[in-house]
N, C-alpha and C positions, 0 to 999 in steps of 0.2 A: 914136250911133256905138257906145256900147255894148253896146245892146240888138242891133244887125245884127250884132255880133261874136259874140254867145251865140246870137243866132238860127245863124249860120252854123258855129258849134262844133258845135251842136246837130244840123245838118241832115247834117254830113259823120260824125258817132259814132253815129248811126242807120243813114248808109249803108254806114260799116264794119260796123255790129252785122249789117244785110242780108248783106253781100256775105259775110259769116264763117259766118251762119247755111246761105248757101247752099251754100259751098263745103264745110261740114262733111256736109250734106245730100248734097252727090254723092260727097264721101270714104266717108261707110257706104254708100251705091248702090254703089259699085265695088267697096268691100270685099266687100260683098256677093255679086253679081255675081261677083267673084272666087274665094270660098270654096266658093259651089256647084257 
């Protein structure tokens, strides 16, 4: 029980670190995009 509990901590603070990286990713695209 507590190993699926860190496994599943685990699995959802990676898909935050994803979805952060991404969104950080299309914020300088648009800045970008913007500035020029």
């Amino acid at each position: 029980m507590l190993i699926s509990a860190s496994e599943h901590s685990a699995q959802s603070s990676s898909i935050k670190s994803q979805l952060h990286m991404t969104r950080n990713r299309l914020g300088l695209e648009f800045i970008a995009s913007f500035n020029s």
